[in-house]
C-alpha positions as CSV (number, residue, x, y, z in Angstrom):
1,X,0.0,0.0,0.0
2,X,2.8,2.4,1.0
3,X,4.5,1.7,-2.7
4,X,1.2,2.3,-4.3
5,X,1.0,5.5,-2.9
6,X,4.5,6.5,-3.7
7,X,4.1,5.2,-7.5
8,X,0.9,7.3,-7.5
9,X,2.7,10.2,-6.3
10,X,6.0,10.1,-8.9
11,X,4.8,8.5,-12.1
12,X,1.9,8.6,-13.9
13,X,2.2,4.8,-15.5
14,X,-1.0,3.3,-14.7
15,X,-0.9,0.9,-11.9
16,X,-3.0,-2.4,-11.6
17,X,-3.6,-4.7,-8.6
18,X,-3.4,-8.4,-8.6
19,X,-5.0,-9.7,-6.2
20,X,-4.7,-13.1,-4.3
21,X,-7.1,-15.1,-2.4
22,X,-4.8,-14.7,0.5
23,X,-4.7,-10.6,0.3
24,X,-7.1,-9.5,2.5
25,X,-6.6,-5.6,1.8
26,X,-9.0,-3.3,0.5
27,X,-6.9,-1.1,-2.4
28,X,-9.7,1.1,-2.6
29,X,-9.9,3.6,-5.3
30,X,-7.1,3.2,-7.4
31,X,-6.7,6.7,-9.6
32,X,-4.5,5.6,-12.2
33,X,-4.8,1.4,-12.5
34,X,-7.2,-1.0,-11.4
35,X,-7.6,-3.7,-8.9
36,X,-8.1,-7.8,-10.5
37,X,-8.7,-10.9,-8.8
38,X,-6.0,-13.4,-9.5
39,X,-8.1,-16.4,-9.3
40,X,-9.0,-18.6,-11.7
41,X,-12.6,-19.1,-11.6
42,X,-12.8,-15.4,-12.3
43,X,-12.1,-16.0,-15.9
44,X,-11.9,-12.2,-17.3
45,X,-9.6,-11.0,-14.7
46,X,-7.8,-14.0,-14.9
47,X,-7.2,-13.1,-18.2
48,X,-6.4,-9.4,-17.7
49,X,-4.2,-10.6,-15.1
50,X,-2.3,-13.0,-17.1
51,X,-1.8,-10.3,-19.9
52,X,-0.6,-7.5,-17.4
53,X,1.9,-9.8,-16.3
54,X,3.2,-10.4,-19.5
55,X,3.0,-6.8,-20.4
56,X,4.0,-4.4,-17.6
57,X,7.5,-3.1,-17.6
58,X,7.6,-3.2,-13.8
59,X,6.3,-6.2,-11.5
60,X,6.3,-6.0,-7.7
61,X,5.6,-8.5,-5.6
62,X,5.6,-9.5,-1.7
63,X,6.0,-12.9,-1.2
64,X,6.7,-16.0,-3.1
65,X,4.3,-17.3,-6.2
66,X,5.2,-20.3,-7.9
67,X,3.5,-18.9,-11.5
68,X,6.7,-16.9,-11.8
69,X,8.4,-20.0,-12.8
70,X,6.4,-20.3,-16.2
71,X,5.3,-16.4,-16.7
72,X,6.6,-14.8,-20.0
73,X,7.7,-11.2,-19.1
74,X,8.6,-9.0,-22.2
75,X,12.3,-8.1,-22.2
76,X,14.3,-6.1,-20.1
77,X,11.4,-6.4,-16.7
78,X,11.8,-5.2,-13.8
79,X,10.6,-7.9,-11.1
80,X,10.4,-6.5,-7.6
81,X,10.4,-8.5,-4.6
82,X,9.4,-6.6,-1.2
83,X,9.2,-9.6,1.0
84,X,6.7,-9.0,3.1
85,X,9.2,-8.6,6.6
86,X,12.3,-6.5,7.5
87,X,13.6,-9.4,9.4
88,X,13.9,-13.2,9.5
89,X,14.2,-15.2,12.0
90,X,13.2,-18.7,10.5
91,X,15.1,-20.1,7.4
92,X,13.1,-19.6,3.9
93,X,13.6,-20.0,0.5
94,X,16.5,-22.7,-0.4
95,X,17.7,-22.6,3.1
96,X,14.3,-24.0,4.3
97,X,14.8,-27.4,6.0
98,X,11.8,-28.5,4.0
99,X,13.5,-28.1,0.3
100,X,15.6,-31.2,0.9
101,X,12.4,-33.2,1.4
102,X,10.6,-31.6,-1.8
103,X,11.1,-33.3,-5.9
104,X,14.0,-32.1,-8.0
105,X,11.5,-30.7,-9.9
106,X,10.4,-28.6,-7.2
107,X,13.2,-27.6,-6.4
108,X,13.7,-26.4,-9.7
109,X,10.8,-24.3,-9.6
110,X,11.6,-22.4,-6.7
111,X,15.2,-21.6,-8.0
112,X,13.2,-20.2,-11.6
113,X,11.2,-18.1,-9.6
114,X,13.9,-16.5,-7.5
115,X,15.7,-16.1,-11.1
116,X,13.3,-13.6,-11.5
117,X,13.7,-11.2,-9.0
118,X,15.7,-8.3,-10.7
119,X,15.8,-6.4,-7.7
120,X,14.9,-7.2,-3.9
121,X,14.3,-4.7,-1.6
122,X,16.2,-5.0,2.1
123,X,16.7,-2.5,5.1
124,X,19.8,-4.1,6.1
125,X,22.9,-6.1,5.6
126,X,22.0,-8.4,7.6
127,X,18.5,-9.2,5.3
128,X,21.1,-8.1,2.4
129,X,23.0,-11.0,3.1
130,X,19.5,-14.0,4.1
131,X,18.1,-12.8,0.9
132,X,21.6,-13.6,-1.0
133,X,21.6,-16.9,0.4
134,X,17.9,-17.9,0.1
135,X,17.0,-16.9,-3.3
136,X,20.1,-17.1,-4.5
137,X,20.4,-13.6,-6.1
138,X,23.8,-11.4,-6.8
139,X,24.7,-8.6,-4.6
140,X,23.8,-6.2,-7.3
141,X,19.7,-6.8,-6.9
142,X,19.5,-5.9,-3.6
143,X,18.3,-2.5,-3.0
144,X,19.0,-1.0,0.0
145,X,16.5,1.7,0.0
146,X,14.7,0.7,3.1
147,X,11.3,-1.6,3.9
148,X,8.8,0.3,2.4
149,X,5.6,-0.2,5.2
150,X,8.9,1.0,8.0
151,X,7.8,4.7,6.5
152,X,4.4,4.3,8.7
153,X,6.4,4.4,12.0
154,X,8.6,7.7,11.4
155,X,5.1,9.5,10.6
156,X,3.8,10.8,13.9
157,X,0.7,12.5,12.1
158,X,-0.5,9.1,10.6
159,X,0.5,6.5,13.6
160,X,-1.4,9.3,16.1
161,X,-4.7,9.1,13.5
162,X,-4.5,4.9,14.1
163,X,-4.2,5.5,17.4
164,X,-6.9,7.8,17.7
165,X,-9.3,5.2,15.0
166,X,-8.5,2.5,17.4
167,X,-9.2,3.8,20.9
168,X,-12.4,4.4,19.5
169,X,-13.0,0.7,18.7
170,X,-11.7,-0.2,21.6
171,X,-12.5,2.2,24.4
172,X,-10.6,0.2,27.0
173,X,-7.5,1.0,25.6
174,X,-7.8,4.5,27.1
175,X,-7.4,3.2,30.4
176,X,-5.5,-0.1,30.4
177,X,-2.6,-0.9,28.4
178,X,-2.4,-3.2,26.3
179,X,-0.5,-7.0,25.6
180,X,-0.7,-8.1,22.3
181,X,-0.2,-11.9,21.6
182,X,0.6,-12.7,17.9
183,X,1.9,-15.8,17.6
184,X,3.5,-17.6,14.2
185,X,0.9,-19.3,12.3
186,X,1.5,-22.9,12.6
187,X,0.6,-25.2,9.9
188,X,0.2,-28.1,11.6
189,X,-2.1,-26.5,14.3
190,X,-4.5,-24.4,12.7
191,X,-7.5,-26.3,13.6
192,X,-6.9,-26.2,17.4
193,X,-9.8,-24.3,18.7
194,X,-7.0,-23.4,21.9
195,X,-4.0,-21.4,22.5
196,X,-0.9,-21.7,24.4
197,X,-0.9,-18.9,27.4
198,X,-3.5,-19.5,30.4
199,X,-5.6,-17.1,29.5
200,X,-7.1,-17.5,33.0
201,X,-4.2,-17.1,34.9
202,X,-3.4,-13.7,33.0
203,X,-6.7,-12.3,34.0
204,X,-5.9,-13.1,37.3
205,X,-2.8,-11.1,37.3
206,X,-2.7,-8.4,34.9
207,X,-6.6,-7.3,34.2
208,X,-6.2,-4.5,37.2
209,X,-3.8,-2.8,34.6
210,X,-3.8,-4.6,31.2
211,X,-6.1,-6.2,28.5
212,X,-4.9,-8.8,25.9
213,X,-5.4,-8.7,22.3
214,X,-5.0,-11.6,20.4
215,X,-4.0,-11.4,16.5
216,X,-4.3,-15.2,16.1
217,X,-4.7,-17.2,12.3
218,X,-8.1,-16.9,10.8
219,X,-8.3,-20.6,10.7
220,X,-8.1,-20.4,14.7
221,X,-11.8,-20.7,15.5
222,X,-12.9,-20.2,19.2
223,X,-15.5,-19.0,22.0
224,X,-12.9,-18.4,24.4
225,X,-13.3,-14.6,24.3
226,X,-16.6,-15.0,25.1
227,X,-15.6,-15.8,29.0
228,X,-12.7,-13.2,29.3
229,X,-15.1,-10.0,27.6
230,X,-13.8,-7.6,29.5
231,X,-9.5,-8.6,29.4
232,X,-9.5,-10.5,25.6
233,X,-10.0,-8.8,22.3
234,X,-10.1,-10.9,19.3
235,X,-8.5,-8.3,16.6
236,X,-7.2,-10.7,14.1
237,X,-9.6,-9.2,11.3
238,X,-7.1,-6.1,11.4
239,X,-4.8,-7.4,8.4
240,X,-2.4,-4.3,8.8
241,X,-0.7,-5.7,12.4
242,X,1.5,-2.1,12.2
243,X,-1.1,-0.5,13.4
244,X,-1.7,-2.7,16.4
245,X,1.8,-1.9,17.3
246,X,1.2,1.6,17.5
247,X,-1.5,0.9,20.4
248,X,0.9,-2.1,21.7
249,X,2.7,-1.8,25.4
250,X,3.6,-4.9,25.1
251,X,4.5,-7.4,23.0
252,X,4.4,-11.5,23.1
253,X,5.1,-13.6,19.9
254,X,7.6,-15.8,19.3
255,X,9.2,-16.7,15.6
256,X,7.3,-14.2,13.6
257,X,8.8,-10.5,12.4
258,X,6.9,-8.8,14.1
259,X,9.7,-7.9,16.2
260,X,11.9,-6.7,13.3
261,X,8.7,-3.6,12.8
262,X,7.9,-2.9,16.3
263,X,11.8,-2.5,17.4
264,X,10.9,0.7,15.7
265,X,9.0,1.6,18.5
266,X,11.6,0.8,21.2
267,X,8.9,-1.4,23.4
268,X,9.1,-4.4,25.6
269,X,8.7,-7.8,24.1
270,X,8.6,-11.5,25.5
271,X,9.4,-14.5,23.3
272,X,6.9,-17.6,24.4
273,X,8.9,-20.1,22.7
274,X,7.3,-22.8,24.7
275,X,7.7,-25.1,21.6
276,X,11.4,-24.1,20.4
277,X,13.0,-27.2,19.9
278,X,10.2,-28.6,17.7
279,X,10.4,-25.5,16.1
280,X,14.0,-25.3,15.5
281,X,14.1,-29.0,14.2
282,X,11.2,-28.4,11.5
283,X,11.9,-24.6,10.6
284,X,14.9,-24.1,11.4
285,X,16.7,-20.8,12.5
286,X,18.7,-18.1,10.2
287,X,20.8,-17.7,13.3
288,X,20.8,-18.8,16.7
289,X,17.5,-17.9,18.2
290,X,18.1,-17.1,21.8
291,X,21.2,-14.6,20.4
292,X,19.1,-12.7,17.9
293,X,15.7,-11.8,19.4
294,X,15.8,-8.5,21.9
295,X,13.8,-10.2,24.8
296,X,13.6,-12.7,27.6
297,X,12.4,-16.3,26.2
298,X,9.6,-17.9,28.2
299,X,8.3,-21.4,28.1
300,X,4.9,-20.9,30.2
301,X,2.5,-18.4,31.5
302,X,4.4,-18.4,35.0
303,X,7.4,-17.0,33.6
304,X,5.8,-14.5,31.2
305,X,3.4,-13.2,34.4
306,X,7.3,-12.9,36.1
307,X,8.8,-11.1,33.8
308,X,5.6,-8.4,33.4
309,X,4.9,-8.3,36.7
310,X,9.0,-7.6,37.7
311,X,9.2,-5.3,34.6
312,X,12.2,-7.2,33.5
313,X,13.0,-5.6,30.0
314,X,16.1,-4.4,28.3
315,X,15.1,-1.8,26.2
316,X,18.7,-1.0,25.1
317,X,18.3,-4.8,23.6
318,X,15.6,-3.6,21.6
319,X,16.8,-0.2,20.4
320,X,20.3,-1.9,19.0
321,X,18.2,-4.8,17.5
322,X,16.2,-1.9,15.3
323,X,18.6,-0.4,14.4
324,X,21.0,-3.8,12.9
325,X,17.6,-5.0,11.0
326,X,16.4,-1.3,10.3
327,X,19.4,0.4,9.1
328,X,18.1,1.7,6.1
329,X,14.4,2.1,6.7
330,X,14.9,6.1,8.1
331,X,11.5,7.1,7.0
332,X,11.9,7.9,3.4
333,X,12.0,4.1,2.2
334,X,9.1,4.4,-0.4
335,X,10.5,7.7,-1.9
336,X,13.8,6.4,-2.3
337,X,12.7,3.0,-4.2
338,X,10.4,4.6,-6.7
339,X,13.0,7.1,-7.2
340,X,15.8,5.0,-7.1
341,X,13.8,2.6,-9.8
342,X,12.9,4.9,-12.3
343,X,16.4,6.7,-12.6
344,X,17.9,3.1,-13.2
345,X,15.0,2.6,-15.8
346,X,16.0,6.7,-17.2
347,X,19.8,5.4,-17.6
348,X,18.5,2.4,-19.2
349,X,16.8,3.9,-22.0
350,X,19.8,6.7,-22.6
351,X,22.5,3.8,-22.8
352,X,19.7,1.5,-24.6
353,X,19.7,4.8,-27.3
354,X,23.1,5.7,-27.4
């Protein structure tokens, strides 16, 4: 959304929208482009889609889609991969565990679809250097102009307006702080109707002072919140989790990247890892886990209570931790990737002419 805007701002190509089953964000009112439904039983914009693909002289994308690998792009394309976090903390791409378990043929398929990436976008050497490894891409398609949706937490205007939108919502908020609990989806687990933490136990505790919010898998189906009305608050139907942050005292997760955005923000975080060997062993780490993330790891609901309760936080953790993973997201990131894109695309043509 943040690029959109930018492009809309800079150029005046039109822009059009593919959009996936799993893209739950509304575009709205595109000015210059339109917004498709990249599904196949919608047969015209699957059509439409199919030809802008093959058409467009620039392609962004934000995760990995296996079509790549047989998509014709005309010559000379510029495929753009945003990723959809500044950080990693589990291994992806060709350094996930799983790739030695998948076909040679699969394997080729992923390797062809990284092949297309002409540029990826990081906000670090440290991502610089994942990405390099995981797609396998040269040092010279990395673009280190910054993540992109990072530009939301240097705007004070914008972040205070989400604030402002969500306190409404949630009226609580203005007197209790709030814990967030966004967990990493896990596949094997989506149909259990239950969650880690004691919710019970936390009530106990922390409701005097706190309420929990809970940004939990869509697949995750349960009447729990029902019994805790006045300390849970189901908000996983917010897709854009950057602007829970902004509300956020406190963070829990535990593999996601969250952490990689909110660092931005310079607030506590717990890691409930309570499953981190099983984890380790079918994910895999980029790096040693208990080194990289900028918090104290907890196995139960004991420990995490201790370490709220006690205040037990290293913010200094968490303020050298953005800045590694955020070292080129300084609040311009969108302005200086369109920019940065369409001077490369300016010196293309002049040497193209010459």
């Amino acid at each position: 959304m943040f690029t959109l805007k930018e492009l809309e701002k800079q150029v005046d190509d039109p822009v059009v929208i593919l959009k996936t089953s799993q893209c739950k964000i509304d575009f709205g009112h595109i000015p210059n482009g339109k917004e498709l439904s990249f599904k196949g039983f919608y047969l015209s914009d699957w059509i439409q889609s199919i030809y802008h693909l093959a058409t467009s002289d620039k392609i962004f994308i934000d995760n990995y889609y296996g079509f790549l690998a047989v998509t014709d792009f005309k010559p000379n394309v510029q495929c753009i991969q945003l990723w959809h976090a500044a950080g990693a903390i589990k291994q992806f791409g060709l350094k996930d565990p799983s790739v030695e378990r998948r076909s040679s043929r699969a394997y080729e398929r992923f390797v062809k679809v990284y092949h297309r990436f002409t540029h990826v976008v990081v906000g670090s050497e440290k991502m610089a250097n994942i990405f390099r490894e995981s797609f396998g891409v040269s040092n010279n398609a990395i673009m280190r102009t910054g993540i992109p949706r990072t530009d939301f937490f240097h705007d004070i205007t914008k972040m205070r307006e989400v604030e402002q939108e969500l306190k409404s919502r949630f009226p609580i908020i203005n007197r209790k702080k709030v814990i967030l609990y966004a967990p990493t989806y896990r596949d094997n687990k989506l149909n259990e109707a239950k969650i880690a933490l004691d919710i019970q136990r936390l009530e106990e505790q922390l409701s005097d002072q706190y309420v929990l919010f809970l940004k939990l898998h869509p697949a995750i189906k349960s009447d729990f919140y029902n019994a805790y009305s006045n300390f849970v608050y189901d908000v996983s139907d917010i897709t854009d989790v950057n602007e829970l942050l902004v509300i956020t005292d406190i963070l829990i997760t535990d593999y996601s990247s969250i952490p990689f955005e909110f660092s931005l923000l310079e607030r506590p975080m717990i890691f409930f890892a309570y499953d981190l060997d099983e984890y380790k062993k079918d994910r895999g780490f980029c790096e040693d886990y208990k080194r990289l993330i900028p918090g104290p790891i907890v196995n139960n609901t004991d420990e995490l209570l201790q370490i709220i309760c006690n205040n037990n936080f290293d913010l200094k953790q968490i303020k050298d931790f953005a800045q590694r993973w955020n070292q080129y997201s300084i609040g311009n990131s969108c302005k200086s990737l369109v920019s940065s894109l369409y001077t490369e695309e300016k010196q293309y043509k002049a040497v193209d002419q010459s």
